[in-house]
Phi, psi and omega in degrees: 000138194230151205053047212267162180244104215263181165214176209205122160291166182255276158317116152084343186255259176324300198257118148303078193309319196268003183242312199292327201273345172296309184325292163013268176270353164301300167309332139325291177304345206261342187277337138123037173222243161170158166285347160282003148277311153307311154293349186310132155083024187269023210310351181285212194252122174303064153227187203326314213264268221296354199260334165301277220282347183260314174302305200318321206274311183281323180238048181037174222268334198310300197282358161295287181303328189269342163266005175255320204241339196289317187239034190279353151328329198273017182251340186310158176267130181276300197302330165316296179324312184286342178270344171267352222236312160309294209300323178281357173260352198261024199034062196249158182259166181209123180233163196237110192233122191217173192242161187124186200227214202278330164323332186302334175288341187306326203267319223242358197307346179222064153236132177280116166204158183284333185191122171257152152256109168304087199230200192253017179151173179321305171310332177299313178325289178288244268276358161249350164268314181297316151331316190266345168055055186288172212255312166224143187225118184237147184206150191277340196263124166269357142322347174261322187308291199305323112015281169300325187283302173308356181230018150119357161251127144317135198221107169256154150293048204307132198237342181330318190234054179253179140234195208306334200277276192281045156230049156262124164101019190296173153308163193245015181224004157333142177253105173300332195217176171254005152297351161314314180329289206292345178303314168287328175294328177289302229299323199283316154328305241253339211272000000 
């Protein structure tokens, strides 16, 4: 298959979300606060863009950047970066399909991909990975998973960056790790 298009969830997939947010709360804490504070009473959605926006209030934007943005390479999946890197040399696409606002790009800044998307939950999610009529789609949720599969994408389960609570209920075809990838990326070459 030439030209093939593979796509990539961000949380949990690309980015190690549960380690950057400890990272955090760590870097929090020495500021005398925390993320269960920041969020107390937060019922929206935990990420990046409410978290820019409750610090930028509490310590202002300088010391906000520097604790949200300053080391966020080291979270990146290296071994992922080499499986986006084969694909785009063997001239193949790489798209980044994520739920979140404009911060989210800020997390793929040292990932090879052609175009990240940003959209507002999961149905946003399937209908842009089903719009680019990718070839794969690997995502930590299996409801997306299963979602993509009824319509005609390959679809995994990444299971790498879960942690224990939410790896109950896996796909029964899940990918624990991510030497898994490349063997479905040759097969997918090879068609």
């Amino acid at each position: 298959m030439e030209n093939i298009k593979v796509g990539f969830d961000l949380d949990r997939v690309v980015f190690d979300t549960n380690a950057y947010m400890k990272s955090v709360d760590d870097k929090l804490k020495e500021k005398g606060t925390s993320l269960h504070e920041i969020f107390s009473g937060n019922y929206g959605r935990k990420d990046i863009g409410v978290l820019t926006e409750e610090l930028s209030k509490r310590i202002g934007n300088k010391d906000t950047k520097s604790i949200l943005f300053d080391d966020l390479k080291k979270f990146t999946d290296k071994k992922l970066k080499g499986i986006a890197e084969f694909i785009l040399a063997s001239g193949g696409k790489i798209f980044i399909i994520t739920v979140g606002d404009k911060h989210q790009g800020h997390k793929v800044n040292d990932f090879p991909y052609g175009k990240i998307f940003t959209v507002s939950g999961d149905f946003d999610k399937i209908e842009k990975a089903v719009s680019l009529k990718l070839d794969l789609f690997i995502d930590d949720k299996a409801q997306v998973v299963e979602e993509l599969r009824g319509r005609g994408i390959n679809a995994y389960q990444a299971t790498w960056y879960l942690d224990e609570e939410h790896k109950k209920n896996l796909l029964d075809d899940s990918i624990p790790n991510q030497d898994m990838i490349g063997p479905i990326i040759v097969k997918l070459l090879n068609e």
